[in-house]
C-alpha positions as a Markdown table, in Angstrom:
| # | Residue | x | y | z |
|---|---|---|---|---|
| 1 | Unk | 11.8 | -7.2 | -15.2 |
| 2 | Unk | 10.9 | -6.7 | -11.7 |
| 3 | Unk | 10.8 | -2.7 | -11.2 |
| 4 | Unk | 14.0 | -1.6 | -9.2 |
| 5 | Unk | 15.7 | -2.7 | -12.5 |
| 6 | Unk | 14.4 | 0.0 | -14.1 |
| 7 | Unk | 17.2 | 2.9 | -13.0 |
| 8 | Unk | 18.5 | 2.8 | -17.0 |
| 9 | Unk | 16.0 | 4.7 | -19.4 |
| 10 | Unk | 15.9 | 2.6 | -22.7 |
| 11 | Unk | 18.7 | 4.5 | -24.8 |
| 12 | Unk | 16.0 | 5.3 | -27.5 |
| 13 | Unk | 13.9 | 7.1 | -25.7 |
| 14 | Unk | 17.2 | 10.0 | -24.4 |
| 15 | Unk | 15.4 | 12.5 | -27.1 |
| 16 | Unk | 11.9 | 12.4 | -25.4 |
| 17 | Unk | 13.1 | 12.3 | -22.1 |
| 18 | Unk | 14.0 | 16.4 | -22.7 |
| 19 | Unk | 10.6 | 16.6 | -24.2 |
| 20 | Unk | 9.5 | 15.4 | -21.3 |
| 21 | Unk | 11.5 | 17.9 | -19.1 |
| 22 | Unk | 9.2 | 20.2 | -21.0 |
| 23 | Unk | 6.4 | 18.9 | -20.8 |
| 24 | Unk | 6.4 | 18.4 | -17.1 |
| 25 | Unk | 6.2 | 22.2 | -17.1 |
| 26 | Unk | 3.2 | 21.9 | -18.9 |
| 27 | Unk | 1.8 | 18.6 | -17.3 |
| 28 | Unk | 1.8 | 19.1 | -13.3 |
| 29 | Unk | 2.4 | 15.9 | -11.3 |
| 30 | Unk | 0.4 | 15.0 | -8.4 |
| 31 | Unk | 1.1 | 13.1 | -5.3 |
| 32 | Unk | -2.6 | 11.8 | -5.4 |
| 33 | Unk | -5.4 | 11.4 | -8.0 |
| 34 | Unk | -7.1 | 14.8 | -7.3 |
| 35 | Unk | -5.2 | 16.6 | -10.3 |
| 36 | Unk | -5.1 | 13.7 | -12.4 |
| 37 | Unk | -7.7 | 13.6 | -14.9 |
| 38 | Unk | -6.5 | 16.8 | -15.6 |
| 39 | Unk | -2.9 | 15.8 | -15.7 |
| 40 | Unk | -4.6 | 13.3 | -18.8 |
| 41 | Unk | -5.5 | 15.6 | -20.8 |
| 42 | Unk | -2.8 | 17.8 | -21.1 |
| 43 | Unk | -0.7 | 14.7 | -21.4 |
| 44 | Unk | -3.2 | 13.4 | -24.2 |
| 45 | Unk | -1.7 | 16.8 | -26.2 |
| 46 | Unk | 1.5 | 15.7 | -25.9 |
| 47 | Unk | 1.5 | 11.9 | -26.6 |
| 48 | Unk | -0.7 | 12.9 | -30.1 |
| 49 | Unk | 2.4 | 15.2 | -30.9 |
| 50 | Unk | 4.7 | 12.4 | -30.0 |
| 51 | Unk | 2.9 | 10.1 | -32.6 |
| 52 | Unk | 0.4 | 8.4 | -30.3 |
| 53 | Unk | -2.8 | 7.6 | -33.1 |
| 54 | Unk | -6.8 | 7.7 | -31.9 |
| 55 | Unk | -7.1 | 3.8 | -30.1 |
| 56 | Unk | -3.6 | 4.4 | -27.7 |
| 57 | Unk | -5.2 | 7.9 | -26.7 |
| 58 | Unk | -8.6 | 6.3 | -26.1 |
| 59 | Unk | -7.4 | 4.3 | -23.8 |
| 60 | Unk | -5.2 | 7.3 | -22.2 |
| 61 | Unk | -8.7 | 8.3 | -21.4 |
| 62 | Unk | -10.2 | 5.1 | -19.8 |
| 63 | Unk | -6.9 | 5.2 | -17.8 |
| 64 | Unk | -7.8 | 5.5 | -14.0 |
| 65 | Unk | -5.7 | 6.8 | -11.2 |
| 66 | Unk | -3.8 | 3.4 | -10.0 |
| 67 | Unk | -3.8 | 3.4 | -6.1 |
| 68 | Unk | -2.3 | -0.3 | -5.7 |
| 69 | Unk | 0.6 | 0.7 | -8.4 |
| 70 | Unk | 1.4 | 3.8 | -6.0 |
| 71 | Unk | 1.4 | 1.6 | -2.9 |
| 72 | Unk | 3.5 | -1.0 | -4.6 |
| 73 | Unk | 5.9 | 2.0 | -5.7 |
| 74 | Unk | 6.3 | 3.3 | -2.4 |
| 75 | Unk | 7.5 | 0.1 | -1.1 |
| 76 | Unk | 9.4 | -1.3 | -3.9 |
| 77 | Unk | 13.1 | -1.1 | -2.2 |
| 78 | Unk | 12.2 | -3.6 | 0.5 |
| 79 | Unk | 11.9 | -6.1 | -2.0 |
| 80 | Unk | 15.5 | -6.3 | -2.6 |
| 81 | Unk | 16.9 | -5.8 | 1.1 |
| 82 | Unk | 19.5 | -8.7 | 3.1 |
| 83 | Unk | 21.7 | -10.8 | 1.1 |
| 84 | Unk | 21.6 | -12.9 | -2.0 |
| 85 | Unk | 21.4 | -15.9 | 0.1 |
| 86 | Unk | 18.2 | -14.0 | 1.7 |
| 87 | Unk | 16.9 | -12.6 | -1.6 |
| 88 | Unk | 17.0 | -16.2 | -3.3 |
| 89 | Unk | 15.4 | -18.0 | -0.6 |
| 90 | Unk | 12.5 | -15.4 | -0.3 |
| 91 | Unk | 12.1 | -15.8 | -4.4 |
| 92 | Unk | 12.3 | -19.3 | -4.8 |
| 93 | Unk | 15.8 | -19.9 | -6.2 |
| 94 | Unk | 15.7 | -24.3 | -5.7 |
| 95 | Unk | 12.3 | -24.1 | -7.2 |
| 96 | Unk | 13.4 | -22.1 | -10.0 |
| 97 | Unk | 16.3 | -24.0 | -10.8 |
| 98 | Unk | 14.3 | -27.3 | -10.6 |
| 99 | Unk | 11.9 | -26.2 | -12.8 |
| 100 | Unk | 14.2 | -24.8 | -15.4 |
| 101 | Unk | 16.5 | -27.6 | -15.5 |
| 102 | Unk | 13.1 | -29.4 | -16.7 |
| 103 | Unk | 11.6 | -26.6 | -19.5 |
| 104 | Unk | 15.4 | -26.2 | -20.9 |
| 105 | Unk | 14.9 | -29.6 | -21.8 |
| 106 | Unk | 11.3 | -30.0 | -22.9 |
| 107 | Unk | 11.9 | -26.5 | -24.7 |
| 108 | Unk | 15.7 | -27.7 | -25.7 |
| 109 | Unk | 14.0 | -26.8 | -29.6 |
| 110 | Unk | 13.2 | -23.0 | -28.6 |
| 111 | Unk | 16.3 | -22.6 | -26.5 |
| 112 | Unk | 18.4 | -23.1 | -29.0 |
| 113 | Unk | 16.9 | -21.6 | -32.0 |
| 114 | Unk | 16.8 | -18.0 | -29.3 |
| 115 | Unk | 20.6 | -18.8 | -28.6 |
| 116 | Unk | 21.4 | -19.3 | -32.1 |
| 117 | Unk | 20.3 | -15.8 | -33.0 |
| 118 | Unk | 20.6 | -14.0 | -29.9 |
| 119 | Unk | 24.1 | -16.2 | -28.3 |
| 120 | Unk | 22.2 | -15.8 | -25.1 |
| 121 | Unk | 22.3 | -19.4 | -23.0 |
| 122 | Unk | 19.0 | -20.7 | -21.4 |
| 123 | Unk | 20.4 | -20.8 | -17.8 |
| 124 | Unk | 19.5 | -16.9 | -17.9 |
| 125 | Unk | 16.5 | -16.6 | -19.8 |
| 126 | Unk | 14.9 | -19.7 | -17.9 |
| 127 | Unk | 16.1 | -18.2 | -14.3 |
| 128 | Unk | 14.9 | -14.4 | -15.1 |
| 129 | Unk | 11.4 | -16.0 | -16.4 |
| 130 | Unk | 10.7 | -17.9 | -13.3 |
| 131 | Unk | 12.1 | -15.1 | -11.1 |
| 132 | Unk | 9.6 | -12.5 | -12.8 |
| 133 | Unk | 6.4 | -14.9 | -13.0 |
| 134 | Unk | 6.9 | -18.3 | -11.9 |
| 135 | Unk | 7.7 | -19.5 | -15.7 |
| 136 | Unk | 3.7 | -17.8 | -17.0 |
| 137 | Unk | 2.1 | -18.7 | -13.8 |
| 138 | Unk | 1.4 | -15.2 | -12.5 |
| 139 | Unk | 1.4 | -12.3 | -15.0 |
| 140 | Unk | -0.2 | -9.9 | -13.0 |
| 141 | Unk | -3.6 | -8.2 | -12.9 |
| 142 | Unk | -3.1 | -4.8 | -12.6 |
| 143 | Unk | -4.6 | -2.1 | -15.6 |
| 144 | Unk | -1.3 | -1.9 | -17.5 |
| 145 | Unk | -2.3 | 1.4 | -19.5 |
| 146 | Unk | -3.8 | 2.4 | -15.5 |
| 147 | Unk | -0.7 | 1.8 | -14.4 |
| 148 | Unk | 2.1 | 3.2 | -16.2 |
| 149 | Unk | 0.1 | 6.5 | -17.1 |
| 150 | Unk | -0.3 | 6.6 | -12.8 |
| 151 | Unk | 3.6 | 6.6 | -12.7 |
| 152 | Unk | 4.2 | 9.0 | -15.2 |
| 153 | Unk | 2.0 | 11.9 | -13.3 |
| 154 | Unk | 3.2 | 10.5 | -10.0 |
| 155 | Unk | 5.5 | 13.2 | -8.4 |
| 156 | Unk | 7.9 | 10.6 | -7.4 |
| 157 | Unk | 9.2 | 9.4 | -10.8 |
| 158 | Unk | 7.9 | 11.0 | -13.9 |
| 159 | Unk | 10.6 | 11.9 | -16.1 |
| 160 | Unk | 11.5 | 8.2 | -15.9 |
| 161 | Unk | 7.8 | 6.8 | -16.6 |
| 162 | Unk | 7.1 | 9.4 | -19.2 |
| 163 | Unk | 8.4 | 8.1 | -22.2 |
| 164 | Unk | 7.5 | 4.7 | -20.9 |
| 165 | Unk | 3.6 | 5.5 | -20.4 |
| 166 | Unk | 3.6 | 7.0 | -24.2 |
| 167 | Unk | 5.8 | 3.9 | -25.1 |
| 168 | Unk | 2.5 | 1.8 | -23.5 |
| 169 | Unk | 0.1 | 4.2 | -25.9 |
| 170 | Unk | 2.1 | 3.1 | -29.2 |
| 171 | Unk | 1.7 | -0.2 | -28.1 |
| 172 | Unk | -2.2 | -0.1 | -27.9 |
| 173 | Unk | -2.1 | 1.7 | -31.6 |
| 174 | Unk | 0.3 | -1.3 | -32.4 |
| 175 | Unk | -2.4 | -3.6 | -31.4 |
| 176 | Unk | 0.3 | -5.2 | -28.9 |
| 177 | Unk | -2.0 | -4.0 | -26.0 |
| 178 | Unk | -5.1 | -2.9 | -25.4 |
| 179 | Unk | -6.8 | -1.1 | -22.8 |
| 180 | Unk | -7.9 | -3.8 | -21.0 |
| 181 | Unk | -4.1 | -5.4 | -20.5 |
| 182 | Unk | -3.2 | -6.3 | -17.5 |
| 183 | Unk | 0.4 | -6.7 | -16.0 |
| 184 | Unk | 2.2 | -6.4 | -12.9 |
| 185 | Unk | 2.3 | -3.8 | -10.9 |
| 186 | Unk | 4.5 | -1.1 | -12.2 |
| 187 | Unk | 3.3 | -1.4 | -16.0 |
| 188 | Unk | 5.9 | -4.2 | -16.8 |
| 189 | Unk | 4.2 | -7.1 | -19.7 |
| 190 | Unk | 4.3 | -10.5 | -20.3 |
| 191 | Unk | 6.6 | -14.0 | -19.1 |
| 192 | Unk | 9.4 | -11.7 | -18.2 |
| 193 | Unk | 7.8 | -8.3 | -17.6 |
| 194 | Unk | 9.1 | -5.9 | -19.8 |
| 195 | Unk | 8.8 | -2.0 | -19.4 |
| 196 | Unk | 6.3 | -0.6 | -22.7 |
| 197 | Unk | 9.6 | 1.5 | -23.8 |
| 198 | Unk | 11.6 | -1.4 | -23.9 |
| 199 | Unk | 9.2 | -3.7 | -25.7 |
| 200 | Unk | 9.1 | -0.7 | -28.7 |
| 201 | Unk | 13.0 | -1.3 | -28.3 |
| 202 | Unk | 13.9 | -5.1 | -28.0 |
| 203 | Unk | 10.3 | -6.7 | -28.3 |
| 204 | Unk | 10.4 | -9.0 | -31.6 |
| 205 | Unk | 8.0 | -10.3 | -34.0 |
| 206 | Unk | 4.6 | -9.4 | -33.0 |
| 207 | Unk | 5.9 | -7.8 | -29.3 |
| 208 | Unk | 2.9 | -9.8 | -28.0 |
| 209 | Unk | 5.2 | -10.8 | -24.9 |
| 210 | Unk | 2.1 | -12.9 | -23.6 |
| 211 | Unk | 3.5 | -16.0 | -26.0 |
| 212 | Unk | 6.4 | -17.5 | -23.8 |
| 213 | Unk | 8.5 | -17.6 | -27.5 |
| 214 | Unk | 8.3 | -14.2 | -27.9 |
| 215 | Unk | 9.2 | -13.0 | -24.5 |
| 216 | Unk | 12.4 | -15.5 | -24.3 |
| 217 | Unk | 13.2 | -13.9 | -27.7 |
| 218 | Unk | 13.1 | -10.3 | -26.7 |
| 219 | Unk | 14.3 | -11.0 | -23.7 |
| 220 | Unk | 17.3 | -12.5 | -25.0 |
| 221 | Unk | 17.6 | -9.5 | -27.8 |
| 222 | Unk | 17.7 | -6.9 | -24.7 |
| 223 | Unk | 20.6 | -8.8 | -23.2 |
| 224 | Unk | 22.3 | -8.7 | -26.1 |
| 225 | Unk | 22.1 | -5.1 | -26.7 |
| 226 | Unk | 23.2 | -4.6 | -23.6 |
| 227 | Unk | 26.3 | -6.5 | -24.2 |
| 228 | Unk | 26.1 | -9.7 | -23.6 |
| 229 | Unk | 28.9 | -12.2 | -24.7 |
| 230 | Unk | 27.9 | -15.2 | -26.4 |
| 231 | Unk | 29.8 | -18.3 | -24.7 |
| 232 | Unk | 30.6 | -16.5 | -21.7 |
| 233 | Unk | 29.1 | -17.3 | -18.0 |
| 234 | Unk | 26.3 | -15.8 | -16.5 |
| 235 | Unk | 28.9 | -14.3 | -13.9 |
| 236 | Unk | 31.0 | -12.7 | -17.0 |
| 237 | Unk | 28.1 | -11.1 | -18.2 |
| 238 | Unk | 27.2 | -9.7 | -15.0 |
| 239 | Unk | 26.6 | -6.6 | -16.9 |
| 240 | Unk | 24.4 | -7.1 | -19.0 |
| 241 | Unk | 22.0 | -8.5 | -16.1 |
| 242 | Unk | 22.6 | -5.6 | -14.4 |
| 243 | Unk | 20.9 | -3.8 | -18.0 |
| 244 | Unk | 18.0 | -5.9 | -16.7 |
| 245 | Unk | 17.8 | -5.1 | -13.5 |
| 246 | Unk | 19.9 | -2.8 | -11.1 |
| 247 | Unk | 19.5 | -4.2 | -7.1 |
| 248 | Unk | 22.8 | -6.2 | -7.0 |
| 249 | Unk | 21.1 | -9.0 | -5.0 |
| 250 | Unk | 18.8 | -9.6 | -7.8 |
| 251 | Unk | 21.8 | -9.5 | -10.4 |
| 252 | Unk | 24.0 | -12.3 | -8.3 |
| 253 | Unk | 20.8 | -14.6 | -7.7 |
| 254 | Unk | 20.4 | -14.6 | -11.5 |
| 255 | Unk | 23.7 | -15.6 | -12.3 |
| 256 | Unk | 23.8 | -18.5 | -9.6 |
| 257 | Unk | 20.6 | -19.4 | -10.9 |
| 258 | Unk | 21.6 | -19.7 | -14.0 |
| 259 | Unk | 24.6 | -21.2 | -13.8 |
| 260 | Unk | 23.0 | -23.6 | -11.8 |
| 261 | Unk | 20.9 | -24.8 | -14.5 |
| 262 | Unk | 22.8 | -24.6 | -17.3 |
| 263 | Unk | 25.5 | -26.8 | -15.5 |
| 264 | Unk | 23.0 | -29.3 | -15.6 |
């Protein structure tokens, strides 16, 4: 999920979020990477008391300081400025729709075992994968481990990245990612760039969301959980989009998107 979604913390993590208003008394942010290696290794205390094991804090300490992910933060809100009409044409929407009118069908098998279990329709799976990567095309190439550890010492928005950034050390001791995983920019993984928190929380099977199946899947399992209707539109589940992502242009071009190909 592209990053400005992010303004809802995974509902899991509420209890470490006040250990993390703790810790940040402990752990001092830094508005550069001067402090940060220092900033590791009193975080590296408190991700081992909150259950990280030995390989997700070995790669805590290969973690560098992520200057692209800090640039990218800083400009993050003009990615989601003018109107939808704006914001669609900038992203592709005719492409997208095009191309997901064609993999709903060659994928008609897949679709419908996800909407089956999860009663979520293809239109919005198909138009949130090719809004976040071009349908597997680009997955990013940024440290993942880098840069979601980055965020969560960045002054800007730790209490929101912390949970995430231990979130992204289970995964390593999961075996879901390494710490050579790369990603997009702001530490999101996979087809439809998840958050690490929220692959803990809705990933399924093997939360590898590298495999298109899996991604879809858990995708589709965190629009459920946040609400979505089976057999209702796109536009009446407006809500549950906006779990995925909170920049209202973003939200309406995914429902027109979808709609759009699920008419067809």
């Amino acid at each position: 999920m592209a990053f400005f979604a992010k303004a809802k913390i995974f509902a899991a993590a509420a209890s470490m979020m006040l250990a993390a208003a703790t810790a940040a008394q402990a752990a001092q942010c830094g508005n550069n990477g001067a402090g940060f290696e220092a900033w590791k290794a009193e975080f590296a205390q408190e991700a081992k008391a909150n259950g990280v094991g030995s390989k997700g804090l070995a790669a805590l300490a290969s973690a560098t300081y992520a200057k692209r992910t800090i640039a990218a933060d800083r400009a993050v809100h003009k990615a989601f400025g003018g109107s939808v009409e704006a914001f669609m044409k900038r992203r592709g929407a005719s492409t997208i729709i095009s191309k997901g009118r064609s993999l709903k069908k060659s994928n008609a098998a897949l679709f419908d075992k996800i909407e089956r279990t999860y009663g979520v329709s293809p239109g919005v799976l198909l138009a949130i994968w090719g809004m976040e990567t071009g349908f597997g095309s680009f997955l990013g190439k940024q440290n993942t481990v880098s840069a979601i550890i980055t965020l969560a010492y960045d002054c800007r928005r730790p209490e929101f990245f912390y949970p995430h950034a231990v979130a992204a050390l289970k995964l390593v001791d999961r075996g879901a990612l390494s710490a050579s995983s790369v990603g997009a920019m702001h530490g999101e993984i996979g087809h439809t760039q998840f958050l690490p928190g929220n692959v803990l929380k809705y990933g399924v099977g093997n939360k590898n969301l590298r495999d298109k199946g899996t991604a879809l899947a858990s995708t589709a399992n965190f629009l459920r959980g946040h609400g979505w209707q089976a057999g209702a539109s796109s536009e009446a589940n407006m809500g549950a989009i906006a779990g995925w992502n909170s920049a209202s242009v973003y939200q309406q071009a995914i429902a027109r998107i979808a709609t759009a190909i699920d008419g067809d």
